[in-house]
MARSE-691802 format. One record per residue (C-alpha): residue in three letters; y, z, x. Coordinates in steps of 0.001 Angstrom, whole numbers, plus 500000, padded with zeros to 6 digits. Layout:
<ropas>
ROPA | ALA | Y | Z | X
...
</ropas>
This chain:
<ropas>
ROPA | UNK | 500000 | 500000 | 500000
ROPA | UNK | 502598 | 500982 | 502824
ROPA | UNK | 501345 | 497794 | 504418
ROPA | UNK | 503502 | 495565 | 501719
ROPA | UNK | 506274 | 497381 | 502313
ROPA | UNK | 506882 | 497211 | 505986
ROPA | UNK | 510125 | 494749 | 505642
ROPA | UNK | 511071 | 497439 | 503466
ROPA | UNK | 510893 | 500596 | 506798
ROPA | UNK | 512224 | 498186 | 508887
ROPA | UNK | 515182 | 497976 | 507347
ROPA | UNK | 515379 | 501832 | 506659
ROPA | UNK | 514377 | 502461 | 510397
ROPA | UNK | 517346 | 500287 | 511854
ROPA | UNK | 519683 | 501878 | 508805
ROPA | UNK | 518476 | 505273 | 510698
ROPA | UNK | 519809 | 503968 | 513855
ROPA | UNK | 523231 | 502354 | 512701
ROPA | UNK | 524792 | 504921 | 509906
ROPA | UNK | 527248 | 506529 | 511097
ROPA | UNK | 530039 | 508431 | 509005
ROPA | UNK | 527994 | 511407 | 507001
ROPA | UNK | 526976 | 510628 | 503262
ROPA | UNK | 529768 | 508437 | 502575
ROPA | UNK | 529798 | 506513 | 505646
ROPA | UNK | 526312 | 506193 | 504505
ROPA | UNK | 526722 | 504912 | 500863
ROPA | UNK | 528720 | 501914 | 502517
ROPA | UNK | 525579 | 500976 | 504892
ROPA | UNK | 523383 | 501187 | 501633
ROPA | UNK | 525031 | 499034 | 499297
ROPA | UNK | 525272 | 496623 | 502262
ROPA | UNK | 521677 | 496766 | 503336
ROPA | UNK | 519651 | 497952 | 500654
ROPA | UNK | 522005 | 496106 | 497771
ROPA | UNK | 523375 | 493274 | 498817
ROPA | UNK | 521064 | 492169 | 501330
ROPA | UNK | 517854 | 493204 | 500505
ROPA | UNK | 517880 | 493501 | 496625
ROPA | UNK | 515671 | 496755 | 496383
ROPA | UNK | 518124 | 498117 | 494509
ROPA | UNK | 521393 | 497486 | 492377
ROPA | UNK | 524510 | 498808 | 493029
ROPA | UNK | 524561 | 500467 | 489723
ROPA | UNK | 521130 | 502097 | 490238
ROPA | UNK | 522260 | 503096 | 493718
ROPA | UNK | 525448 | 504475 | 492098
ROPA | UNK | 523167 | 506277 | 489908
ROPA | UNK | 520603 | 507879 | 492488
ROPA | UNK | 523643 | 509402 | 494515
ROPA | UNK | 525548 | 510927 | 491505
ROPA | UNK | 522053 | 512295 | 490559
ROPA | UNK | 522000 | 513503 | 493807
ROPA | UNK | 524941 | 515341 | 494470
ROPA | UNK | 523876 | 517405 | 491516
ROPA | UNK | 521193 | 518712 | 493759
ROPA | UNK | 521650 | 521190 | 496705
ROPA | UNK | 520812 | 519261 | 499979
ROPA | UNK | 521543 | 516271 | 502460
ROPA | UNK | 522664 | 513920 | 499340
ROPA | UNK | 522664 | 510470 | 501296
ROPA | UNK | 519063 | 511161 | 502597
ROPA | UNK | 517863 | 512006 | 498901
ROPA | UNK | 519556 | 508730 | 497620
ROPA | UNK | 517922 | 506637 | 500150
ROPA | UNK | 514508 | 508905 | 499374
ROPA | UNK | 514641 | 507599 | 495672
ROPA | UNK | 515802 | 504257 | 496634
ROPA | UNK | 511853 | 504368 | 498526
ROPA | UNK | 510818 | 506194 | 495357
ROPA | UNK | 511160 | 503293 | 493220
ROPA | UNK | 509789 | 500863 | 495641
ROPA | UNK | 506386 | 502477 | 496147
ROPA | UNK | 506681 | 506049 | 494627
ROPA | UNK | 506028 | 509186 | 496768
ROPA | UNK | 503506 | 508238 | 499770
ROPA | UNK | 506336 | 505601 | 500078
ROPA | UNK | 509681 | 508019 | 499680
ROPA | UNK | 507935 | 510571 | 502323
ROPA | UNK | 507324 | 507891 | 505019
ROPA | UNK | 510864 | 506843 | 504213
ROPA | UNK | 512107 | 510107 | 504371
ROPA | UNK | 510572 | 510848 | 507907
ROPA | UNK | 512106 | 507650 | 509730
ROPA | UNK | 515222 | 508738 | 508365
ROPA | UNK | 515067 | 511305 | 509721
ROPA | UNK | 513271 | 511023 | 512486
ROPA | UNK | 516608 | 509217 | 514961
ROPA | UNK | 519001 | 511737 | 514019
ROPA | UNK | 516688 | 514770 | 514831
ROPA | UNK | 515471 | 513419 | 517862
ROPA | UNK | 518870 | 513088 | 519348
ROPA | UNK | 520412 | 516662 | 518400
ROPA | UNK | 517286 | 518177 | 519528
ROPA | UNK | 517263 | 516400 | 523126
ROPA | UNK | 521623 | 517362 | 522865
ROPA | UNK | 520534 | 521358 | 522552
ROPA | UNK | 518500 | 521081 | 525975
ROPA | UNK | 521262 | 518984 | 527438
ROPA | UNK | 524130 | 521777 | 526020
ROPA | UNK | 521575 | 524859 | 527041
ROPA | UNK | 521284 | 523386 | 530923
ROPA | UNK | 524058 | 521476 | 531629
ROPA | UNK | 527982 | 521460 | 531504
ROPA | UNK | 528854 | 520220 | 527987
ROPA | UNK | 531964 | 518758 | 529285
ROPA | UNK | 530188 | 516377 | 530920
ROPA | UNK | 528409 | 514413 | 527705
ROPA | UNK | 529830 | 511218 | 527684
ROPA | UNK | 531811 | 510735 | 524351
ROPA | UNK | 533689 | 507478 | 525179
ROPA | UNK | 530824 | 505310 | 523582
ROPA | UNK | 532082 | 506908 | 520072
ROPA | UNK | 535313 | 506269 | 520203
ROPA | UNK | 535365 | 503945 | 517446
ROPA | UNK | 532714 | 505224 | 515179
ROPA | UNK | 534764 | 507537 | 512874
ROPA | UNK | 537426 | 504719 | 511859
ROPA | UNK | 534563 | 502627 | 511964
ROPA | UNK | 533164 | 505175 | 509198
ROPA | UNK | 536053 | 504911 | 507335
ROPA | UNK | 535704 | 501331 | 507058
ROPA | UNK | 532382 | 501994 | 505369
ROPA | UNK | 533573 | 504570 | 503320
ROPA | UNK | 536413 | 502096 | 501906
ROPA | UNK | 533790 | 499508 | 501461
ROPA | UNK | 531689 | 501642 | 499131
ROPA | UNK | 534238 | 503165 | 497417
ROPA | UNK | 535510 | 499560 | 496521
ROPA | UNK | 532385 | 498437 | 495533
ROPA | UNK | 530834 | 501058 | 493742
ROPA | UNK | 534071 | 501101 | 491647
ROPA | UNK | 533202 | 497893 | 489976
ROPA | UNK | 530053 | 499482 | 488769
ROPA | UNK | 531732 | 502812 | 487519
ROPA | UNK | 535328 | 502464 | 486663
ROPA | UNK | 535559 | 499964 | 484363
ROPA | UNK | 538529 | 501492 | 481767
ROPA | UNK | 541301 | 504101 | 481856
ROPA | UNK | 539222 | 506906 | 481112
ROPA | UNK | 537107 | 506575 | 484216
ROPA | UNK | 540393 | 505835 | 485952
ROPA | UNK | 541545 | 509079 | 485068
ROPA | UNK | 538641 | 510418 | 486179
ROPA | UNK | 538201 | 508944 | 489767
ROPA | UNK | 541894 | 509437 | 490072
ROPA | UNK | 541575 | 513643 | 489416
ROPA | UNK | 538398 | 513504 | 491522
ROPA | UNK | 539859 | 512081 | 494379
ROPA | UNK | 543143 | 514321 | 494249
ROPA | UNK | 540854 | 517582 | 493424
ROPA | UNK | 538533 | 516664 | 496705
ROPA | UNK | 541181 | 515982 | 498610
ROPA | UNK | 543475 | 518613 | 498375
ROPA | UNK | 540239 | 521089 | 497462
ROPA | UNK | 538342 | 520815 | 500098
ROPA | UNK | 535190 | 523399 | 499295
ROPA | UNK | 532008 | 522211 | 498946
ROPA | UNK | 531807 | 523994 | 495557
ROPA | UNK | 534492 | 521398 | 493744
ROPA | UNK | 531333 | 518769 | 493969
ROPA | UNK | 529465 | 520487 | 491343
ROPA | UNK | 532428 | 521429 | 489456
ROPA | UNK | 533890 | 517958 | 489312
ROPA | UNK | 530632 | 516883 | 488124
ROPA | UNK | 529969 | 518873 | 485042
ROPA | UNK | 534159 | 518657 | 484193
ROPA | UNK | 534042 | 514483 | 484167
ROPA | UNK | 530590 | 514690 | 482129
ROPA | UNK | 532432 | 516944 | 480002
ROPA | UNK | 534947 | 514370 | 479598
ROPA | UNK | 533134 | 511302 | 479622
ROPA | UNK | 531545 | 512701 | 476245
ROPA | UNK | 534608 | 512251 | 473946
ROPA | UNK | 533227 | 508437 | 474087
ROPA | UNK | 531679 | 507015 | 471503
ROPA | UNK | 529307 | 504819 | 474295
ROPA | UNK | 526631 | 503481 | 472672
ROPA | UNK | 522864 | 504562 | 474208
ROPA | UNK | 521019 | 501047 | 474555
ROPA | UNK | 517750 | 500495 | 472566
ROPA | UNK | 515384 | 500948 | 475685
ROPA | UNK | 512110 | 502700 | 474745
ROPA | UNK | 510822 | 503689 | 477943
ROPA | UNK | 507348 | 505935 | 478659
ROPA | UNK | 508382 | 509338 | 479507
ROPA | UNK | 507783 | 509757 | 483163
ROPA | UNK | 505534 | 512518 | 484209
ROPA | UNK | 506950 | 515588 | 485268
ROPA | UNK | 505056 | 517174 | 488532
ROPA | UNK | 505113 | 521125 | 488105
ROPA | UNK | 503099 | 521081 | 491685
ROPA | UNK | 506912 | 520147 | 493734
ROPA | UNK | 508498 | 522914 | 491719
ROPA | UNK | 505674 | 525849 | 492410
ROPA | UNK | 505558 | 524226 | 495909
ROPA | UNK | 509116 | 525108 | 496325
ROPA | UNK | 509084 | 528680 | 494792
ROPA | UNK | 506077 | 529586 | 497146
ROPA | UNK | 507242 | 528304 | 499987
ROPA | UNK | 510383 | 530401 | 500258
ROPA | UNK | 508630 | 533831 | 499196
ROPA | UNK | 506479 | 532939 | 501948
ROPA | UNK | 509156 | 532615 | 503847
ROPA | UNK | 511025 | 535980 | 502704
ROPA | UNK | 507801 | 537643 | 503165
ROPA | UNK | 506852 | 536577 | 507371
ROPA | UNK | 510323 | 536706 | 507709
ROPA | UNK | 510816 | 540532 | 506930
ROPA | UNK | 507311 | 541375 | 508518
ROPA | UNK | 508871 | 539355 | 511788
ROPA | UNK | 511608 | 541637 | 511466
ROPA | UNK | 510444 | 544856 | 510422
ROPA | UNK | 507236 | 544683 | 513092
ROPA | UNK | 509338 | 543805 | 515461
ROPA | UNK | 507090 | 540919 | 516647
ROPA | UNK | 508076 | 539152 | 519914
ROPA | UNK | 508478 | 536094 | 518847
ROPA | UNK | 510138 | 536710 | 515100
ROPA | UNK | 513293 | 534795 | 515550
ROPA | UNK | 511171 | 531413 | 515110
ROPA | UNK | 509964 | 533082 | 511356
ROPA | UNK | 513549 | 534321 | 510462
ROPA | UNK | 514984 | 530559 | 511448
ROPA | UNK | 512289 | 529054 | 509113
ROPA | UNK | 513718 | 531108 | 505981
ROPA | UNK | 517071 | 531100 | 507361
ROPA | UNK | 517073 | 527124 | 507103
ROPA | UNK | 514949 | 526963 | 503823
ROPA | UNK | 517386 | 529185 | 502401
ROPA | UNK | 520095 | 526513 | 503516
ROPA | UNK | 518573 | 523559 | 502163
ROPA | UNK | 517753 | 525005 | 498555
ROPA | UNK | 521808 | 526611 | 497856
ROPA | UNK | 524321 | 523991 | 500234
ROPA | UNK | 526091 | 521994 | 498162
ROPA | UNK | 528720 | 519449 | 499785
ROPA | UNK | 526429 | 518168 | 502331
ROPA | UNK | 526502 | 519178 | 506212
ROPA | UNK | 529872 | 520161 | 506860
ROPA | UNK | 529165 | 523164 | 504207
ROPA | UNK | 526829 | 524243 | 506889
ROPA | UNK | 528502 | 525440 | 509483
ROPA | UNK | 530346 | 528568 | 507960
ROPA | UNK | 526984 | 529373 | 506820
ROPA | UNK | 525413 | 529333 | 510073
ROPA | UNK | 528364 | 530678 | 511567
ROPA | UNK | 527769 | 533652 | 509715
ROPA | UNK | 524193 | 533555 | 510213
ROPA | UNK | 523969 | 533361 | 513502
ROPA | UNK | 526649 | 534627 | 514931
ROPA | UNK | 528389 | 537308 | 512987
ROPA | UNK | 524892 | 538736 | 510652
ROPA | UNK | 524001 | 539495 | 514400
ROPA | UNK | 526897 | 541142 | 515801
ROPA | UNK | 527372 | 543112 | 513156
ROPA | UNK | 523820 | 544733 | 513310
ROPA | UNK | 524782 | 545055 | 517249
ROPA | UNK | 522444 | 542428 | 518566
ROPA | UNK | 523036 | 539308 | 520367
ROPA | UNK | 524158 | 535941 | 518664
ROPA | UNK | 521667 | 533765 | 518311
ROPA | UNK | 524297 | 531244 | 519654
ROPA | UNK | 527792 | 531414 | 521103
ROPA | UNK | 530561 | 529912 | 518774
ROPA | UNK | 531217 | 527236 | 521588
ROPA | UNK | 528003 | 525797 | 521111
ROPA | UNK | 527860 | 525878 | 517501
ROPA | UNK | 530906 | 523921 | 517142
ROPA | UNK | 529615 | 521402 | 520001
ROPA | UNK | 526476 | 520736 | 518367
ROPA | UNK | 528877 | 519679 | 514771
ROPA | UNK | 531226 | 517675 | 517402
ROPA | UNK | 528575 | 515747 | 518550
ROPA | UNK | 526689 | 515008 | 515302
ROPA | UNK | 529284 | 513521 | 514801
ROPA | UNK | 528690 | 510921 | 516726
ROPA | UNK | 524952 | 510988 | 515693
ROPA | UNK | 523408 | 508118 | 513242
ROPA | UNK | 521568 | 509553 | 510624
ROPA | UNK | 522049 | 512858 | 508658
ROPA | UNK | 524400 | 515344 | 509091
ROPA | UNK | 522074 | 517950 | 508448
ROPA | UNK | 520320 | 516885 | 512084
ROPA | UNK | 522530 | 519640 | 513179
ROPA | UNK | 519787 | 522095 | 512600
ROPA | UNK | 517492 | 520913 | 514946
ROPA | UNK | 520419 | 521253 | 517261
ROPA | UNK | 520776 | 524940 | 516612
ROPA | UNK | 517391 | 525946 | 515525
ROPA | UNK | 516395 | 524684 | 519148
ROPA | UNK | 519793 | 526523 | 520540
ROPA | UNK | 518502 | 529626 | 518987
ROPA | UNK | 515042 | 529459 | 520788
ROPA | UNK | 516419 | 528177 | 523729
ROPA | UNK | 515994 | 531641 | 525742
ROPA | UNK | 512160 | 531723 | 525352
ROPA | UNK | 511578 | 528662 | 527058
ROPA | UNK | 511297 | 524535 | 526596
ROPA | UNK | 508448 | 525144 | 524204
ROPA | UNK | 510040 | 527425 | 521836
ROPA | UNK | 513407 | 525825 | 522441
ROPA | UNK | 511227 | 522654 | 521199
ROPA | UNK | 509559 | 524607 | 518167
ROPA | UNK | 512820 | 526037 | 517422
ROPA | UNK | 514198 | 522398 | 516176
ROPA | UNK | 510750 | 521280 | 514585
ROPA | UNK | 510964 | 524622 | 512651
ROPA | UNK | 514839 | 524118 | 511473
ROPA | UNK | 514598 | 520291 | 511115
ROPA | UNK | 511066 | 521124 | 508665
ROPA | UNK | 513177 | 524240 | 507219
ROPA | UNK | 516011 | 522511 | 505666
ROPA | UNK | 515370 | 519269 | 504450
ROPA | UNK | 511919 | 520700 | 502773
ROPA | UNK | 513633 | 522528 | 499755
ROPA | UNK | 515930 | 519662 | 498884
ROPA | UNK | 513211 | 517485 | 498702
ROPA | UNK | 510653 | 518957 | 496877
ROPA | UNK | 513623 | 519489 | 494178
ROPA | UNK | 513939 | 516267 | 494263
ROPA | UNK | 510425 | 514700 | 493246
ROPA | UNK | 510446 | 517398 | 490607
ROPA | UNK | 513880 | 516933 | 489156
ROPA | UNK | 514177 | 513025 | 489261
ROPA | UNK | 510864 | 512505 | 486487
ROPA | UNK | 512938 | 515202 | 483882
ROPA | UNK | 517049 | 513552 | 484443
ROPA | UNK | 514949 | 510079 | 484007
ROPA | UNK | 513555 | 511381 | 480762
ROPA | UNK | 516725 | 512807 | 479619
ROPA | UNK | 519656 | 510477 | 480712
ROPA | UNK | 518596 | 508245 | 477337
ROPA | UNK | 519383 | 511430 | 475277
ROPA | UNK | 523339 | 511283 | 474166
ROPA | UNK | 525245 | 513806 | 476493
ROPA | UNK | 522994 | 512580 | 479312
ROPA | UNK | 524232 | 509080 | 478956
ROPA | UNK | 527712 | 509053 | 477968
ROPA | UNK | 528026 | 511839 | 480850
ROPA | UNK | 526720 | 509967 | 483849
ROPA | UNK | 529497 | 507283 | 483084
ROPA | UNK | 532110 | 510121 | 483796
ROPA | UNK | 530299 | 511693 | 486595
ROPA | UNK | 529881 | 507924 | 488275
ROPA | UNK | 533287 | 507836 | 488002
ROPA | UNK | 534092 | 511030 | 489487
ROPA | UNK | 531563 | 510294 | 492632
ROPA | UNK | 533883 | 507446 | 493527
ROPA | UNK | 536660 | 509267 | 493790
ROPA | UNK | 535143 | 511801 | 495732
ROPA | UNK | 533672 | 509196 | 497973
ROPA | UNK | 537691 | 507987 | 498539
ROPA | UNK | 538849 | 511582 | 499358
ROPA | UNK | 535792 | 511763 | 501372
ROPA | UNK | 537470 | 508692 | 503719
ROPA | UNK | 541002 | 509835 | 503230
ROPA | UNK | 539854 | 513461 | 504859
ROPA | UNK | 538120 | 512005 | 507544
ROPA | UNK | 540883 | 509477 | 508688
ROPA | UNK | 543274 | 512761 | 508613
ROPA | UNK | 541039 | 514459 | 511183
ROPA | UNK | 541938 | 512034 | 513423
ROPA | UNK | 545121 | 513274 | 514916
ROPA | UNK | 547107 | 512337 | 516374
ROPA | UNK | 547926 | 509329 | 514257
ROPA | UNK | 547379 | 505976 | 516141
ROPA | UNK | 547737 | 502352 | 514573
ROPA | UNK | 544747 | 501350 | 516590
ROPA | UNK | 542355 | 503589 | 514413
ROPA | UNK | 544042 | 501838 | 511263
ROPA | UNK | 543335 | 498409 | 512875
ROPA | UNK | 539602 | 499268 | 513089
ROPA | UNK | 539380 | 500879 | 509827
ROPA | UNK | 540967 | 497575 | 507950
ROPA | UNK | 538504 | 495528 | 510523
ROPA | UNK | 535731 | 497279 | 509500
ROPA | UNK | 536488 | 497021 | 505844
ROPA | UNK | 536933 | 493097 | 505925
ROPA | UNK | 534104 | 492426 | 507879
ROPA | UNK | 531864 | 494509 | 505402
ROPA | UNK | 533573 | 493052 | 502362
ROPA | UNK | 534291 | 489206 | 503896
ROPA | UNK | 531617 | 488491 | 505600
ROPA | UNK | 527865 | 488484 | 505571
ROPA | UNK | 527171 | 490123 | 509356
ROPA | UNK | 524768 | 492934 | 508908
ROPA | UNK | 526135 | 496134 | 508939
ROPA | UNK | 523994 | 497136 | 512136
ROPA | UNK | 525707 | 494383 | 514123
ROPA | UNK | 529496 | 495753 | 512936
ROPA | UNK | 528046 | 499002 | 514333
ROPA | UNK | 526876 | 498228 | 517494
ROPA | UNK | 529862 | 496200 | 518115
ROPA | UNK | 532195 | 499035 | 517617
ROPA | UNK | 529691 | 500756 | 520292
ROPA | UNK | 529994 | 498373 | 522631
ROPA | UNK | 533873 | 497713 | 522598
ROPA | UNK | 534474 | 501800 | 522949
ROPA | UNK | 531845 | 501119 | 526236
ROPA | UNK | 533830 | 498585 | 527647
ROPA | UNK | 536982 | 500485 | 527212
ROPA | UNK | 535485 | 503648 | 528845
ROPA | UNK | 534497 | 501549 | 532242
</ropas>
C-alpha cells in the first residue's frame, strides 16, 4: 500500500527539507506543493484541515500535513508521513545541542540564513493571499479576517487562537448558509487513540513521581518524558508558546526547589534562535533541549534525552488527532458545525497575515533589502511555476555567497 504512494513521501520528504518560516511559513509551501502542484489536496480542504487544527493543542502545520497523508492512504500512511516530517528538523536540533554543549555557540555559522525569515514572509503572504479566495468571499468574513488579524497582531498570546476561533464561529452563525445535500457514511470513531492518550500520560505522571520520589539516578530522562507529553497535550499557538513553558520548567521549577537548571537561559534561547533557521517544525526545539537537559550524563543520554522529548511532545497531539478528526468529520454537516467553519476559515487567514506582519517586525532594524526579498519571494510563489524547494534553496545559496 505505501508502495503507491511513494511520489506522494517524496514530495513530503523534500517539503521536510525546504519549509522554513514555522506553521505559516509552512501553509505557503503546502498550498504550493501539495495544492497546486501535486493535487492531493484542494486549497479549500487544506484550508479546512489547518483551521481544524488549530483547534487542537499541538504543532498545527505538522497535524495539517498529517491529515493531508490521512486522506491519501489513512493512518499507516499519516504515521510514515508524520515521521519524515519530522524526522529533518529533529535530526538537526539534536546534532545543534551537542554542537552548543561542546563548542563555542558563537561560532555556528548563521550567514547561510540570512534570507530565510523574509523569505518566510514571502510564503506567509502567499498563503494568506491564496487561502483568502477560498475563505473570504463577502463582508462578513471580511470583518472577520480583518478583527483576527488586528486581535493577533496586537494580542500576541497564544491563547487568542482558540478564542478567535470559537468568537468568528460564533459569528459566522447569524448566516443563514445553506448545509449542502451530501449524505455521507459516518466515519468511525477510534476510542483506542483516545484511551491511548489518557494512559499514556498517567503512565507518565506515575514513573515520573517514582523517578522523583526514589530518587533514581537516572530520573531526569522519566520527568522529561511527562514534562514534554504534558507540553504537547495543553500548547496552543504552536512553538513559540513553548518557550515560557520550558523556561519555567527547566529553569525556574528548578531553582526554586534549590537544584540546578536543567539548562542555562543562554542556551535555551540559542536552541529557539537557531530553530529558527531549521526546516521543519518548530516544535524540533525539544529534541534540542531534551538532549541539553541530558547532556551531563554523557553522549548516550544526551542522545536519549532528544529521542525521549522529540517522542514526548508530538505523541499527545497526534493521537488527538486520529481520534478527533472521525467525530468534527461527522459533525461539520450538522448546522452550527457548518455555518461556523466558514467564520473560523476566515478568522485563520487573518491570523495567518498577523502571523507574517509579526515576524517581518522582528526583524529590526528595518532594511529595504528584507522588503525586496519578501515581495521577491511572494511573486515568484504567486507568478511563476518554480517549485517552492528551488525558491528556498536559492535564498540559501545567495545568503552563502554573500557570507564568503
Amino acid at each position: 500500500m505505501l508502495h503507491r504512494h511513494t511520489p506522494f513521501l517524496k514530495a513530503v520528504f523534500l517539503y521536510a527539507f525546504t519549509a522554513f518560516g514555522g506553521p505559516q511559513g509552512h501553509m505557503g509551501m503546502m498550498v504550493k506543493t501539495f495544492a497546486q502542484k501535486r493535487h492531493d489536496v484542494t486549497e479549500e480542504e487544506l484550508l479546512e484541515y489547518n483551521s481544524f487544527c488549530q483547534m487542537l493543542p499541538g504543532p498545527s502545520s505538522t497535524q495539517t500535513v498529517t491529515l493531508i497523508a490521512l486522506k491519501r492512504g489513512g493512518v499507516p500512511l499519516a504515521v510514515v508521513t508524520l515521521l519524515l516530517w519530522m524526522f529533518p528538523a529533529i535530526i538537526i536540533m539534536t546534532g545543534v545541542s551537542f554542537l552548543v554543549y561542546n563548542f563555542n555557540t558563537k561560532d555556528i555559522q548563521q550567514n547561510l540564513f540570512v534570507f530565510v525569515q523574509p523569505m518566510s514572509v514571502g510564503f506567509v503572504a502567499f498563503a494568506a493571499v491564496r487561502l483568502m479566495r477560498q475563505g473570504v468571499k463577502h463582508a462578513a468574513t471580511w470583518g472577520i479576517m480583518i478583527g483576527s488579524l488586528l486581535a493577533t497582531w496586537i494580542i500576541q498570546s497564544p491563547w487568542v487562537f482558540p478564542a478567535l476561533l470559537l468568537i468568528s464561529g460564533t459569528i459566522s452563525n447569524f448566516s443563514n448558509k445553506r448545509i449542502p445535500d451530501v449524505h455521507e457514511k459516518p466515519k468511525k470513531i477510534n476510542w483506542l487513540n483516545l484511551w491511548l492518550f489518557v494512559a499514556i500520560y498517567l503512565v507518565a505522571i506515575i514513573f515520573s513521581e517514582a523517578a522523583r520520589t526514589g530518587n533514581w539516578e537516572h530520573r531526569r530522562v522519566f520527568n522529561l518524558f511527562e514534562n514534554f507529553y504534558r507540553f504537547g497535550s495543553i500548547v496552543f499557538g504552536g512553538g513559540q508558546a513553548l518557550l515560557p513553558m520550558m523556561y519555567n520548567q527547566f529553569i525556574q521549577h528548578p531553582l526554586k526547589l534549590g537544584h540546578q537548571p536543567f539548562l542555562s537561559p543562554p542556551e535555551l534561547l540559542t536552541g529557539f534562535g537557531m530553530v529558527q533557521a531549521v526546516p521543519g517544525p518548530v516544535f524540533s526545539v525539544c529534541s534540542y533541549v531534551g538532549g541539553m537537559a541530558m547532556s551531563s550524563f554523557g553522549p548516550g543520554w544526551q542522545l536519549l534525552g532528544a529521542i525521549v522529548a522529540s517522542v514526548a511532545v508530538f505523541l499527545p497531539s497526534t493521537l488527538m488527532l486520529f481520534f478527533f478528526f472521525p467525530i468534527y468529520q461527522n459533525l461539520k454537516h450538522h448546522v452550527v458545525i457548518f455555518r461556523a467553519l466558514e467564520g473560523i476559515n476566515a478568522a485563520i487567514v487573518g491570523i495567518i497575515w498577523a502571523s507574517g506582519f509579526i515576524l517581518f517586525e522582528t526583524m529590526k532594524p528595518f532594511e529595504w533589502a528584507n522588503l525586496v526579498v519578501v515581495v521577491i519571494t511572494f511573486c515568484l510563489l504567486y507568478f511563476t511555476k518554480i517549485p517552492a524547494p528551488l525558491i528556498v534553496l536559492g535564498w540559501l545559496v545567495m545568503g552563502w555567497a554573500m557570507s564568503v
